[in-house]
PDB file of N, CA, C and O in Angstrom:
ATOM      1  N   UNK A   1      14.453 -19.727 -16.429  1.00  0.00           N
ATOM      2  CA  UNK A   1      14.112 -20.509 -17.577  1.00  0.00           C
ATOM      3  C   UNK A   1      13.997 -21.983 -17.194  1.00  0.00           C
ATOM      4  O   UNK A   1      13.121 -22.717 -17.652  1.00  0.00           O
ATOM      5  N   UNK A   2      14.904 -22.360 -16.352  1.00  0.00           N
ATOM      6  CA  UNK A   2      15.061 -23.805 -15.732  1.00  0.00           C
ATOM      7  C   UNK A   2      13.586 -24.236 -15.137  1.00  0.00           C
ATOM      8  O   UNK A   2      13.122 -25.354 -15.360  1.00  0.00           O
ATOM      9  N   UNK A   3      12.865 -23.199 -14.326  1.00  0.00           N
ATOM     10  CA  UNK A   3      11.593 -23.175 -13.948  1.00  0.00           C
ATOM     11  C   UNK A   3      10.473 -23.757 -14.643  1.00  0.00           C
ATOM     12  O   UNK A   3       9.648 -24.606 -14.306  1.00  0.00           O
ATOM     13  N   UNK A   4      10.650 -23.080 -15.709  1.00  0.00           N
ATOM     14  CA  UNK A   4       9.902 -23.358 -17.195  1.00  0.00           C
ATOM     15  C   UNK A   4       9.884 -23.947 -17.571  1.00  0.00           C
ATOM     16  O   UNK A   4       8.752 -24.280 -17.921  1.00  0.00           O
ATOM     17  N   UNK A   5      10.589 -24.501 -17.836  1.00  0.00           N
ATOM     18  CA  UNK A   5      10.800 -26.000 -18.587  1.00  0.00           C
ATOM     19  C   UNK A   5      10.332 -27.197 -17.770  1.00  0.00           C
ATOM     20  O   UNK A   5       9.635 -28.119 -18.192  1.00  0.00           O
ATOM     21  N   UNK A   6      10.903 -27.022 -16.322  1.00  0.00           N
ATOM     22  CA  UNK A   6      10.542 -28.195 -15.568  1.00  0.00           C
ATOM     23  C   UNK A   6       9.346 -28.297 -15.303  1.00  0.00           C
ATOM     24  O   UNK A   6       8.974 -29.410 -14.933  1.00  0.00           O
ATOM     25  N   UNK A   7       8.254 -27.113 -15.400  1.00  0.00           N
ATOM     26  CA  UNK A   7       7.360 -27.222 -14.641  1.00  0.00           C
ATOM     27  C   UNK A   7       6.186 -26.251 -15.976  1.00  0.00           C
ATOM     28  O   UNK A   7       6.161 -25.067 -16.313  1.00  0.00           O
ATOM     29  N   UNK A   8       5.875 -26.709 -16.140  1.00  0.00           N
ATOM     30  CA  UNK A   8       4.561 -25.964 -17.602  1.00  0.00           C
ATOM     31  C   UNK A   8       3.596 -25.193 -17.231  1.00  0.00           C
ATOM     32  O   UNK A   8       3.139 -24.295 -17.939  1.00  0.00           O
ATOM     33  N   UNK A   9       3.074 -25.569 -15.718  1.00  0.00           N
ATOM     34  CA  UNK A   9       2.567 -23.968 -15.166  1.00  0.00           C
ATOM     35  C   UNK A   9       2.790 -23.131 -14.751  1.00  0.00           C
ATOM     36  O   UNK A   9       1.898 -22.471 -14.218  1.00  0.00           O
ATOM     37  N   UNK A  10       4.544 -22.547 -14.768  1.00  0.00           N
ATOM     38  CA  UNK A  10       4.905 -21.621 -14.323  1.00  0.00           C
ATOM     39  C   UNK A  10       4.543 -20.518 -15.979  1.00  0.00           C
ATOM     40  O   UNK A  10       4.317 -21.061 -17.060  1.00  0.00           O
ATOM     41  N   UNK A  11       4.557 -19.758 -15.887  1.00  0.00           N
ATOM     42  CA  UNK A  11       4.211 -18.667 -17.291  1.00  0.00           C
ATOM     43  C   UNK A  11       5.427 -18.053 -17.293  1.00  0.00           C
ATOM     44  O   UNK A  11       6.017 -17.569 -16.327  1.00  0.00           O
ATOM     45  N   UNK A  12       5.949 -18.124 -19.040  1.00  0.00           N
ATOM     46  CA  UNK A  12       6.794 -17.798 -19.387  1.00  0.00           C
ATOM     47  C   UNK A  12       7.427 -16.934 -19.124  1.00  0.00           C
ATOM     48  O   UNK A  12       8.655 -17.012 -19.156  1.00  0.00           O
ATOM     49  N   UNK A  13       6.703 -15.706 -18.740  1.00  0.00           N
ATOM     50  CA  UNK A  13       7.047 -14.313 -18.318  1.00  0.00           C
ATOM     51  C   UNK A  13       6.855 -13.699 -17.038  1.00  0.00           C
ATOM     52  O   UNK A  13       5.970 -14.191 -16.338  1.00  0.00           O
ATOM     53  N   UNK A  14       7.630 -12.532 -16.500  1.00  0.00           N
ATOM     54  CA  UNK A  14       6.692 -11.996 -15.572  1.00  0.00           C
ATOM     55  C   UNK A  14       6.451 -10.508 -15.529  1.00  0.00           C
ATOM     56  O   UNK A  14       7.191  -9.787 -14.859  1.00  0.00           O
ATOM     57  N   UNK A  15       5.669 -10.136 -16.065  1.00  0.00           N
ATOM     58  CA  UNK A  15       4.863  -9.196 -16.514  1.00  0.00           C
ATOM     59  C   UNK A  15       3.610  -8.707 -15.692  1.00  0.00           C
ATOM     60  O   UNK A  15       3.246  -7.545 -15.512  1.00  0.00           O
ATOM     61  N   UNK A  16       2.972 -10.012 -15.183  1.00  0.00           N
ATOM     62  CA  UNK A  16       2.567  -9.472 -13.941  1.00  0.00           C
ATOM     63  C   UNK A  16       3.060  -8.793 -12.723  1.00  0.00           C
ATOM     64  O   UNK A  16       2.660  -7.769 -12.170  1.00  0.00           O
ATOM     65  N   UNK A  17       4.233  -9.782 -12.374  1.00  0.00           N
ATOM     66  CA  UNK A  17       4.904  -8.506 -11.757  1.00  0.00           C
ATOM     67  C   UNK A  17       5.317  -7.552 -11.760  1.00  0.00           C
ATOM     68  O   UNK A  17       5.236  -6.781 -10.803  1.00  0.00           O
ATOM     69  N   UNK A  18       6.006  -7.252 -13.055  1.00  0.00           N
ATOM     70  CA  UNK A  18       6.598  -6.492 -13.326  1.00  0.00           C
ATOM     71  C   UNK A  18       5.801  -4.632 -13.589  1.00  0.00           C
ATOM     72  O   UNK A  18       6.146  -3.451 -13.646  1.00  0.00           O
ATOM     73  N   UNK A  19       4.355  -5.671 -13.684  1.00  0.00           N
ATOM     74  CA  UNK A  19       3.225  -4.410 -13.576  1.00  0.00           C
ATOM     75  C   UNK A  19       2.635  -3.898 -12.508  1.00  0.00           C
ATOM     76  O   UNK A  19       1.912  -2.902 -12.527  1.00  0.00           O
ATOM     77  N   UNK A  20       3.031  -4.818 -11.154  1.00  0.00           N
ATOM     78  CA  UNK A  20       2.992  -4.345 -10.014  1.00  0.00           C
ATOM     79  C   UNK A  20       4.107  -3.124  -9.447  1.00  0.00           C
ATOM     80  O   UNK A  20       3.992  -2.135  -8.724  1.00  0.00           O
ATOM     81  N   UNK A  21       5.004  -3.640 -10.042  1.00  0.00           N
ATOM     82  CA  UNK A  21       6.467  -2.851  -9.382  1.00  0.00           C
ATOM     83  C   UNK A  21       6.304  -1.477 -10.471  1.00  0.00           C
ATOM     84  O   UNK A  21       5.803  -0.589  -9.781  1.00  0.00           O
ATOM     85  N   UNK A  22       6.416  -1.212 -11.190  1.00  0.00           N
ATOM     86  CA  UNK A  22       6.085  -0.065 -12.367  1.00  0.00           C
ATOM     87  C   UNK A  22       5.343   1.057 -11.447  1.00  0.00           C
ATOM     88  O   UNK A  22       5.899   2.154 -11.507  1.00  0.00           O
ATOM     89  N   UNK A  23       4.397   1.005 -10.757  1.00  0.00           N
ATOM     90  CA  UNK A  23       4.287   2.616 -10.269  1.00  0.00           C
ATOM     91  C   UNK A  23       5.203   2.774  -9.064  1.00  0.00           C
ATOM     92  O   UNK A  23       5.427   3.930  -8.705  1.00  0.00           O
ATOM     93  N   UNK A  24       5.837   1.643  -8.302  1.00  0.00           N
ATOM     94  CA  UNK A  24       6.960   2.332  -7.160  1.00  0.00           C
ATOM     95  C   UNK A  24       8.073   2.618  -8.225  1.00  0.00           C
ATOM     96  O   UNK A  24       8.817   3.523  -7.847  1.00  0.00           O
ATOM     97  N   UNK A  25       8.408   2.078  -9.501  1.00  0.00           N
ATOM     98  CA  UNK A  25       9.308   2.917 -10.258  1.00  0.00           C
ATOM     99  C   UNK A  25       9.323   3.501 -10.425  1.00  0.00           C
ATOM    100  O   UNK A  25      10.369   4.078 -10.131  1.00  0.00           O
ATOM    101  N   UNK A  26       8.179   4.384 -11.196  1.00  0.00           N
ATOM    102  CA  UNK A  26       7.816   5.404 -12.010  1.00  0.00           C
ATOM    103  C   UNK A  26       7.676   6.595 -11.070  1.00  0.00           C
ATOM    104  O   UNK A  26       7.943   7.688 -11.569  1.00  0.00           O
ATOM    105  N   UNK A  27       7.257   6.563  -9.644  1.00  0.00           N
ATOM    106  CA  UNK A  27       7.565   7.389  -8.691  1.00  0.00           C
ATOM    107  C   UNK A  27       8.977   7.474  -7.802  1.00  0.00           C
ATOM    108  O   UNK A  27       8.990   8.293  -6.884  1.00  0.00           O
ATOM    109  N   UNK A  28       9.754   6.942  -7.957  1.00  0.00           N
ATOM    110  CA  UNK A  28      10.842   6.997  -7.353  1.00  0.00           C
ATOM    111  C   UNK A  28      11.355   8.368  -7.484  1.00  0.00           C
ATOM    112  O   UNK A  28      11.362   9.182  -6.560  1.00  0.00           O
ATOM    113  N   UNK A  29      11.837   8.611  -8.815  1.00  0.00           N
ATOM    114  CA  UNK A  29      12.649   9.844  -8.617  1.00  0.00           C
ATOM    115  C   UNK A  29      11.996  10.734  -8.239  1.00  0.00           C
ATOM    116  O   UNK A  29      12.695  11.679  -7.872  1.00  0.00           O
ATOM    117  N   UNK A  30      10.385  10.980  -8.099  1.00  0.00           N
ATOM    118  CA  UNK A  30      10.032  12.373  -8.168  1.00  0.00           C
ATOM    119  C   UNK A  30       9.928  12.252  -6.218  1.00  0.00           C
ATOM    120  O   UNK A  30       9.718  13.246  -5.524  1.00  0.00           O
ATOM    121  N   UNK A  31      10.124  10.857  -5.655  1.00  0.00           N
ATOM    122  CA  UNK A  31       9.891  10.705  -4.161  1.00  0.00           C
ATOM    123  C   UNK A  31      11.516  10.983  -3.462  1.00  0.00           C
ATOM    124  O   UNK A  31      11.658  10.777  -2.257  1.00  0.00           O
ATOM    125  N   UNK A  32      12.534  11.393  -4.185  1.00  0.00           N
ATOM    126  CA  UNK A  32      13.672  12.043  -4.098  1.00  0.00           C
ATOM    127  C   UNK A  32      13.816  13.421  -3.134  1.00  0.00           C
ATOM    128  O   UNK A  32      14.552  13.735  -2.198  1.00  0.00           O
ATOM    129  N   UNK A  33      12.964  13.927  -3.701  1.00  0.00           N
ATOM    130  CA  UNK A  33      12.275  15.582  -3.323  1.00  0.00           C
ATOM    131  C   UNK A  33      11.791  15.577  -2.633  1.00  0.00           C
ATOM    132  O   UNK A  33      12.005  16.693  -2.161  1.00  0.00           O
ATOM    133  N   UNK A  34      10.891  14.934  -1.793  1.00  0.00           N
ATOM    134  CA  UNK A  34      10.194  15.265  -0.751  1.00  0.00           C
ATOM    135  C   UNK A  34      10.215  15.876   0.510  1.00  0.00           C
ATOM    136  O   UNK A  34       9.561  15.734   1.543  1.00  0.00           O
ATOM    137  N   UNK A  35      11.172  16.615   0.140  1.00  0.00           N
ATOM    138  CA  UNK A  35      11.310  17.967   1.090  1.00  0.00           C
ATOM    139  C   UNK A  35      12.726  17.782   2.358  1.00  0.00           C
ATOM    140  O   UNK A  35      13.705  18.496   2.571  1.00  0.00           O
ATOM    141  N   UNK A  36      12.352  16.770   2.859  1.00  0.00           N
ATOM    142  CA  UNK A  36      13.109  16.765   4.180  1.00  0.00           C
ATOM    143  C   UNK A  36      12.986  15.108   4.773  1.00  0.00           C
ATOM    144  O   UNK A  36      11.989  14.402   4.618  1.00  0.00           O
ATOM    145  N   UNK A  37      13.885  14.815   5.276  1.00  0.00           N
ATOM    146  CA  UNK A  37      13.966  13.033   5.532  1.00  0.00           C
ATOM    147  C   UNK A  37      12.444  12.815   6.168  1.00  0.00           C
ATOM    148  O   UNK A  37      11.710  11.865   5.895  1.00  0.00           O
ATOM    149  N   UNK A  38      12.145  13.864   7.043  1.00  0.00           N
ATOM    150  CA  UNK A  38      11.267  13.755   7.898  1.00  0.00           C
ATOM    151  C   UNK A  38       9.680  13.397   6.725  1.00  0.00           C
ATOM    152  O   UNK A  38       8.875  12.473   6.838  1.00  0.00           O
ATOM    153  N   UNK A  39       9.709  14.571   5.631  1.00  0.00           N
ATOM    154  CA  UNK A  39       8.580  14.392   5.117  1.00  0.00           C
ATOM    155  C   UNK A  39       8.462  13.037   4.158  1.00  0.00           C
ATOM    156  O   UNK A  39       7.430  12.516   3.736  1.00  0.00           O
ATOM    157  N   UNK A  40       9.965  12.591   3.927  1.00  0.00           N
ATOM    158  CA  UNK A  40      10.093  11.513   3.429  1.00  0.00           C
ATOM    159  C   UNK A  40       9.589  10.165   4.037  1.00  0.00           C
ATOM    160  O   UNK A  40       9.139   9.184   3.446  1.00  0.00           O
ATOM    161  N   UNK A  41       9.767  10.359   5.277  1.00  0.00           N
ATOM    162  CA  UNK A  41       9.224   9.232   5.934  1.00  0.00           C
ATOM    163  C   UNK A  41       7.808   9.211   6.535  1.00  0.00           C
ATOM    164  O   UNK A  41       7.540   8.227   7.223  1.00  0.00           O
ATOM    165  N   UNK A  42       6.944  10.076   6.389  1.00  0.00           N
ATOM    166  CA  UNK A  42       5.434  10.635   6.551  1.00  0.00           C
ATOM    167  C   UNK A  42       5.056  10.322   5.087  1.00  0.00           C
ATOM    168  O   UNK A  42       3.831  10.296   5.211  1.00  0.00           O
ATOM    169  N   UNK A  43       5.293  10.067   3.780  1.00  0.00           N
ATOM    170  CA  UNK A  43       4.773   9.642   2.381  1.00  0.00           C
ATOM    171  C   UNK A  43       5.073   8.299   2.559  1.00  0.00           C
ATOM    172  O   UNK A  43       4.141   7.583   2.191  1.00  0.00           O
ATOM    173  N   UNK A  44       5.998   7.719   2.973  1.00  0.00           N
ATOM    174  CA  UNK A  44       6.441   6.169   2.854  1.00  0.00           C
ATOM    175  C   UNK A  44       5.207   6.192   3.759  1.00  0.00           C
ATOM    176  O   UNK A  44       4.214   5.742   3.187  1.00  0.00           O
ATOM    177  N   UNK A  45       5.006   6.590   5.001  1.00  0.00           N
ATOM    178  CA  UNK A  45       3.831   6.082   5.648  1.00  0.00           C
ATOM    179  C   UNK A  45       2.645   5.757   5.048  1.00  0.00           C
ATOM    180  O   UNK A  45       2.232   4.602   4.944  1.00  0.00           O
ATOM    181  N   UNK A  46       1.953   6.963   4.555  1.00  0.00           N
ATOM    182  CA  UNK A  46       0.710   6.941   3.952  1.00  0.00           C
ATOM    183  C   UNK A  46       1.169   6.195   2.767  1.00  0.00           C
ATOM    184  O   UNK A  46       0.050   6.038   2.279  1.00  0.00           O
ATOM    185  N   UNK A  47       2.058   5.542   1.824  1.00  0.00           N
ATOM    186  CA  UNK A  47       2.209   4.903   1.110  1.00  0.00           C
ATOM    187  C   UNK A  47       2.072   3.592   1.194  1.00  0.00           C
ATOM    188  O   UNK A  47       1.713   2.810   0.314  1.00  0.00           O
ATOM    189  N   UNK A  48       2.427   3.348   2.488  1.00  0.00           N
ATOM    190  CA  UNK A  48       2.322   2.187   3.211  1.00  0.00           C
ATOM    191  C   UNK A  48       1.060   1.295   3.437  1.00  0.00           C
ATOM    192  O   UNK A  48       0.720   0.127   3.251  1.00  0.00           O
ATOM    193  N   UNK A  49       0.407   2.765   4.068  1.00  0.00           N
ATOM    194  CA  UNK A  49      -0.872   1.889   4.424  1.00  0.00           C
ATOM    195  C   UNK A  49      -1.701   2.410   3.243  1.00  0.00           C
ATOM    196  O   UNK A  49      -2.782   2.503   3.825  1.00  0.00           O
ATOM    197  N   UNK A  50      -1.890   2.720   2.281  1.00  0.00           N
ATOM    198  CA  UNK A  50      -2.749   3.040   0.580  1.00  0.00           C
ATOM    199  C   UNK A  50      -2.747   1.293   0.306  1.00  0.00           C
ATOM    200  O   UNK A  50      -3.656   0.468   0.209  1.00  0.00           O
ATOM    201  N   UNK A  51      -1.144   1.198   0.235  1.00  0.00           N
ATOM    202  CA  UNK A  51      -0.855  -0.279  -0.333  1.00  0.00           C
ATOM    203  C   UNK A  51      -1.284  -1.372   0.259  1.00  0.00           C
ATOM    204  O   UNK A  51      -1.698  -2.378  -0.317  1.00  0.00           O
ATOM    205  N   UNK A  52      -1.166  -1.141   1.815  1.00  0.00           N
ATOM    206  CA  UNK A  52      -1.766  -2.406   2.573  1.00  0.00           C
ATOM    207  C   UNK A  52      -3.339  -2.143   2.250  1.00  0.00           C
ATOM    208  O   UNK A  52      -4.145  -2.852   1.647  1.00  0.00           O
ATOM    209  N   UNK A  53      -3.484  -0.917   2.843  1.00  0.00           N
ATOM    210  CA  UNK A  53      -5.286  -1.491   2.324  1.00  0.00           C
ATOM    211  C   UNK A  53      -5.802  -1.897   1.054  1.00  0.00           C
ATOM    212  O   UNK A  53      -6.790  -2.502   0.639  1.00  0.00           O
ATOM    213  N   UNK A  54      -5.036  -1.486   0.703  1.00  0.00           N
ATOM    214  CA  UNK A  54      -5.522  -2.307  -1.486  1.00  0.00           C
ATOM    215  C   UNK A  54      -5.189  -3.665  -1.102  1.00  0.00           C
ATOM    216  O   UNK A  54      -6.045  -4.407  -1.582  1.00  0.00           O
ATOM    217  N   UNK A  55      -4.244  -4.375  -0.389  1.00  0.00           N
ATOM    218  CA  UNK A  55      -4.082  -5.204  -0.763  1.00  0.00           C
ATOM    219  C   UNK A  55      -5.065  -6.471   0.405  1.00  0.00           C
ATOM    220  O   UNK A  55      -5.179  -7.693   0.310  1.00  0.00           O
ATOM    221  N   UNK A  56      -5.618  -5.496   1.425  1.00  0.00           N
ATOM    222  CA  UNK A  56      -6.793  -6.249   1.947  1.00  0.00           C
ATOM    223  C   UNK A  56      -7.807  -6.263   1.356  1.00  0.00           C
ATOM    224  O   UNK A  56      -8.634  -6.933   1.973  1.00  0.00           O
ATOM    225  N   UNK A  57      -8.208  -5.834   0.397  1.00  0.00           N
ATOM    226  CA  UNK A  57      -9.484  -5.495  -0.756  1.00  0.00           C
ATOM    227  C   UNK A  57     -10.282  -4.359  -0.394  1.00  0.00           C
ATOM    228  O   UNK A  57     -11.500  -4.398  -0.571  1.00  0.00           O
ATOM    229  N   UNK A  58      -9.547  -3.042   0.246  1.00  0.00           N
ATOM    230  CA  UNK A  58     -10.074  -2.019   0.119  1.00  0.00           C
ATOM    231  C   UNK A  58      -9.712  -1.015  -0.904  1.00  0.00           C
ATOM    232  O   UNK A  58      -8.636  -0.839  -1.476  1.00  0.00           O
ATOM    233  N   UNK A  59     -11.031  -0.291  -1.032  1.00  0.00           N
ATOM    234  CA  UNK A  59     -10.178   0.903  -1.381  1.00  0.00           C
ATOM    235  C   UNK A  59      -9.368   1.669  -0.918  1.00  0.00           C
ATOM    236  O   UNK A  59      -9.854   2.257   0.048  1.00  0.00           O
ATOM    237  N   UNK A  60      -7.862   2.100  -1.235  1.00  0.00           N
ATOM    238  CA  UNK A  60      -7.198   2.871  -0.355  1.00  0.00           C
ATOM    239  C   UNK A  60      -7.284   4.584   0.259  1.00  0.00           C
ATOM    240  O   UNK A  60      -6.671   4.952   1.261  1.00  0.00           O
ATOM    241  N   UNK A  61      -8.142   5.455  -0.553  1.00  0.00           N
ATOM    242  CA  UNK A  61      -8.400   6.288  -0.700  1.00  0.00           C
ATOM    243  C   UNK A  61      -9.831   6.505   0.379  1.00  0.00           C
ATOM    244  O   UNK A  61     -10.102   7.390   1.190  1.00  0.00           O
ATOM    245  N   UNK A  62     -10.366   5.587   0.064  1.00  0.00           N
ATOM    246  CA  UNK A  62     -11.791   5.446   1.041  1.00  0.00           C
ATOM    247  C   UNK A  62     -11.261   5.221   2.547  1.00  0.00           C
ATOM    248  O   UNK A  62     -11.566   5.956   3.486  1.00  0.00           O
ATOM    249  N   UNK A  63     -10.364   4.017   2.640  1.00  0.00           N
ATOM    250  CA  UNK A  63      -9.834   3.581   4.047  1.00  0.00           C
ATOM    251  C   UNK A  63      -9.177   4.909   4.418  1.00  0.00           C
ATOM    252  O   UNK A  63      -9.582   5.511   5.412  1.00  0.00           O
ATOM    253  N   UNK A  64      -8.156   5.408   3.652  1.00  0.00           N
ATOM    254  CA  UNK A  64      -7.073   6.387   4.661  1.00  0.00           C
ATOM    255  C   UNK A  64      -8.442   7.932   5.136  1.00  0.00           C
ATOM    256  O   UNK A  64      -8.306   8.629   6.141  1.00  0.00           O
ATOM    257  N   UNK A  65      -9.437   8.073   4.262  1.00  0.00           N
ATOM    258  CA  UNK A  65     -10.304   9.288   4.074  1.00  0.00           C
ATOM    259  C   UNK A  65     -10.904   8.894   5.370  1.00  0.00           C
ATOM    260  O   UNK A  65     -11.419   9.855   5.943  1.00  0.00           O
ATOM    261  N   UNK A  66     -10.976   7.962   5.894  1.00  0.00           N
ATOM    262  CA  UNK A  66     -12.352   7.404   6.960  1.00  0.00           C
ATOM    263  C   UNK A  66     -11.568   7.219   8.293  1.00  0.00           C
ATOM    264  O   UNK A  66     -12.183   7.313   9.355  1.00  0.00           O
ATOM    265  N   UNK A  67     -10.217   6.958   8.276  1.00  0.00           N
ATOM    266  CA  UNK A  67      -9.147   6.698   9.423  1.00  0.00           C
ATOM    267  C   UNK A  67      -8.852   8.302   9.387  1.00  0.00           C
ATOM    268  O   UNK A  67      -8.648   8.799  10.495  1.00  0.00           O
ATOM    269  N   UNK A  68      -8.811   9.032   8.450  1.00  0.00           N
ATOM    270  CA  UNK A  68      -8.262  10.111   9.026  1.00  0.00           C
ATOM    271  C   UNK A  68      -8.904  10.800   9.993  1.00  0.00           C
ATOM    272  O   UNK A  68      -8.453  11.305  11.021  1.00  0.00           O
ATOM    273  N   UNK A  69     -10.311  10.761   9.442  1.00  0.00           N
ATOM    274  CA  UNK A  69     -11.516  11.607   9.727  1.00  0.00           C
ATOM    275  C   UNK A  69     -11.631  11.244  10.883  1.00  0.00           C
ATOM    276  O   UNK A  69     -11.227  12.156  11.605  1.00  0.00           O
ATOM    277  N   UNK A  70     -11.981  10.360  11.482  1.00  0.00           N
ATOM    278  CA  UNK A  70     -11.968   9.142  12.774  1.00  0.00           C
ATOM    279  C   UNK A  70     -10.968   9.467  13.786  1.00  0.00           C
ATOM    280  O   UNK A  70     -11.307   9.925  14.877  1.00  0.00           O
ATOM    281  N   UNK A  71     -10.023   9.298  13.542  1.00  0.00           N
ATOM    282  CA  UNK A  71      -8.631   9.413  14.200  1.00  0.00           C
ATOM    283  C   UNK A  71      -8.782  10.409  15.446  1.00  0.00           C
ATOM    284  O   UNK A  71      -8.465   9.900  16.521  1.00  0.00           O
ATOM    285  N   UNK A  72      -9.171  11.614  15.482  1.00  0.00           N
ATOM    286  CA  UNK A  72      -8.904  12.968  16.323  1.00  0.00           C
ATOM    287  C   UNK A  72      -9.703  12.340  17.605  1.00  0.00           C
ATOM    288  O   UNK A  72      -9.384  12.523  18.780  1.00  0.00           O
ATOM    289  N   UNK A  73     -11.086  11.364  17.018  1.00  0.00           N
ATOM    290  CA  UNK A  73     -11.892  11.444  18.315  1.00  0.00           C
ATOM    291  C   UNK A  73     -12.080  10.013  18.735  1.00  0.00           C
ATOM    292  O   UNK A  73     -12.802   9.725  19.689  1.00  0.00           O
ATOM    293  N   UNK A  74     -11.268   8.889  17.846  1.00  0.00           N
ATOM    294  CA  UNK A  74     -10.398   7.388  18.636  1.00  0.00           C
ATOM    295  C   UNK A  74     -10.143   7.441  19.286  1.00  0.00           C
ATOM    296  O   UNK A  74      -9.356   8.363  19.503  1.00  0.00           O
ATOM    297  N   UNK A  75     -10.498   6.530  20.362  1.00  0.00           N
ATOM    298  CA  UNK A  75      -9.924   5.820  22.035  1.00  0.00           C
ATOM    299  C   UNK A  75      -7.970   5.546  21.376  1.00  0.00           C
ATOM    300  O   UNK A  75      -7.750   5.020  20.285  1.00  0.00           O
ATOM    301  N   UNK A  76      -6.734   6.075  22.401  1.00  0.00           N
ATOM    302  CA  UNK A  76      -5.636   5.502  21.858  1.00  0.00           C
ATOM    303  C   UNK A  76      -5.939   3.967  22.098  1.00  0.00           C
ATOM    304  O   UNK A  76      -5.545   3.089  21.330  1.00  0.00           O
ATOM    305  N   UNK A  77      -6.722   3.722  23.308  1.00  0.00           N
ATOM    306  CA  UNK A  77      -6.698   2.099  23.219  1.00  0.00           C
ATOM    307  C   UNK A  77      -6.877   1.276  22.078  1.00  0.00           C
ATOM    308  O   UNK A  77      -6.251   0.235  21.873  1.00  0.00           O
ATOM    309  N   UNK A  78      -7.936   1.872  21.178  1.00  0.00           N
ATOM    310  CA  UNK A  78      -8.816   1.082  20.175  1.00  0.00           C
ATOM    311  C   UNK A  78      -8.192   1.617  18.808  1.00  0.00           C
ATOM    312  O   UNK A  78      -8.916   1.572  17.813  1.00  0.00           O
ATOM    313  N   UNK A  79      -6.900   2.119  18.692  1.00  0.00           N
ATOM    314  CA  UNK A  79      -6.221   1.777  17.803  1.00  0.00           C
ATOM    315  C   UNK A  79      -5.914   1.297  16.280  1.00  0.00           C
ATOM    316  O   UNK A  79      -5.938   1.775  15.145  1.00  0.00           O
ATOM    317  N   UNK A  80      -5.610   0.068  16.930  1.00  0.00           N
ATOM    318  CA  UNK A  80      -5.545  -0.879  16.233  1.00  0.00           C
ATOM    319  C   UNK A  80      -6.248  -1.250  14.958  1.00  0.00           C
ATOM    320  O   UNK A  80      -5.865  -1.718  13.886  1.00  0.00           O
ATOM    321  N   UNK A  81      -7.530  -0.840  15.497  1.00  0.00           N
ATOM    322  CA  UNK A  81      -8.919  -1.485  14.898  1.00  0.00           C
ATOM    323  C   UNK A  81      -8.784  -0.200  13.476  1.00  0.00           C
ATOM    324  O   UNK A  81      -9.466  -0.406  12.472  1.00  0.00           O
ATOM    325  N   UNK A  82      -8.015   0.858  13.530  1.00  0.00           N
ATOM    326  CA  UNK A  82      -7.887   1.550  11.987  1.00  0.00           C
ATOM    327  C   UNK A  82      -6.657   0.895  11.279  1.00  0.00           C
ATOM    328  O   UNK A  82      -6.605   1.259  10.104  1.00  0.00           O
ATOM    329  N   UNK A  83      -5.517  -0.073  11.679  1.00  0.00           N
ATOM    330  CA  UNK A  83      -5.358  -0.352  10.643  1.00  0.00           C
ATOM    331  C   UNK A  83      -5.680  -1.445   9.796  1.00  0.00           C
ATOM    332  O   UNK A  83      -6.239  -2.479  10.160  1.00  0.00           O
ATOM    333  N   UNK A  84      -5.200  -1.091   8.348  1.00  0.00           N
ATOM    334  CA  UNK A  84      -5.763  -1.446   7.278  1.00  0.00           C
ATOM    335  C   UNK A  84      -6.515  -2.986   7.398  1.00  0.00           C
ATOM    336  O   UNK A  84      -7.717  -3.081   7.149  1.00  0.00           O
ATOM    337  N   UNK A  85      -5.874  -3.935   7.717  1.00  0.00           N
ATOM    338  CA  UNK A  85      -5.828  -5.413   8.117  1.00  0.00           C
ATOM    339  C   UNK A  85      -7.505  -5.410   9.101  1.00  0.00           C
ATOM    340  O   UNK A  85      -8.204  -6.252   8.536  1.00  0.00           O
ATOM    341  N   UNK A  86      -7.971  -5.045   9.797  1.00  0.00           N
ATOM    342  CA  UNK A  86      -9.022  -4.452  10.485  1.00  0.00           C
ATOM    343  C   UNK A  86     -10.069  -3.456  10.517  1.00  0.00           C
ATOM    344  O   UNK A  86     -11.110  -3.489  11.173  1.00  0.00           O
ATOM    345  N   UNK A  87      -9.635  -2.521   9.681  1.00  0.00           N
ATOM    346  CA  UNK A  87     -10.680  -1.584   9.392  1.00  0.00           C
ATOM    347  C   UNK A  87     -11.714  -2.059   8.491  1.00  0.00           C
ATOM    348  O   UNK A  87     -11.520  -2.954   7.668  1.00  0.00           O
ATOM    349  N   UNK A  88     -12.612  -1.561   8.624  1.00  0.00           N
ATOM    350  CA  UNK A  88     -14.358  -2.163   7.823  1.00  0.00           C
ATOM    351  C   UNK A  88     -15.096  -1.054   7.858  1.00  0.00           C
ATOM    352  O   UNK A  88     -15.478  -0.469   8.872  1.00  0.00           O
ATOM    353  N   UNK A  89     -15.342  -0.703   6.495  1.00  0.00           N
ATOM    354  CA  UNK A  89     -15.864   0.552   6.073  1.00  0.00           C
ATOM    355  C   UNK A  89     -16.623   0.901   6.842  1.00  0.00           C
ATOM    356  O   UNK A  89     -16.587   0.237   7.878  1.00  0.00           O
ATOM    357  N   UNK A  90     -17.785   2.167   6.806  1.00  0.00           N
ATOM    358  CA  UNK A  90     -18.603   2.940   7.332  1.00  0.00           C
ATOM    359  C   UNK A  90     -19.601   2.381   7.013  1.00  0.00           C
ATOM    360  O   UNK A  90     -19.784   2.709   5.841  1.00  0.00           O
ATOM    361  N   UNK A  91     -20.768   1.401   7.479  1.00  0.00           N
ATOM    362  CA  UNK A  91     -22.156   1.275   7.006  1.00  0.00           C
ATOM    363  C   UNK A  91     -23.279   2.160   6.470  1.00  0.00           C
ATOM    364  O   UNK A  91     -24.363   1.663   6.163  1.00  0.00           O
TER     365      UNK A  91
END
């Protein structure tokens, strides 16, 4: 509140955030279940990078569909270049 007052462009609320954080809530408990620590930590993955690529301005669904596909017949050298931060769609 101290924020607020001192400073008139901070916005009263945060609701924006709070609408960011709302689907890692709303999935939490059902990410409880996920079978086995192991499969637990293979969803945090792909969760991981869904989120990073949204948040490079991709689609995440398009990026992980095009890295997957890709992946089997990638140089290990050249890597890199699928994740999210670097990848650039299919022309």
């Amino acid at each position: 509140m101290t924020a607020y007052l001192l400073d008139g462009n901070v916005p009263i609320d945060n609701n924006h955030v709070e609408n960011l954080v709302r689907p890692w809530a709303m999935g939490r408990k059902a990410w409880l279940f996920a079978g086995s620590e192991l499969a637990g930590q293979r969803a945090a993955f792909v969760m991981s990078l869904a989120q990073s690529a949204q948040m490079h301005g991709h689609e995440p669904w398009a990026c992980l569909k095009d890295v997957l596909i890709g992946l089997p017949t990638h140089l290990n050298s050249g890597i890199d270049e699928l994740l999210p931060h670097r990848w650039q769609p299919a022309s």
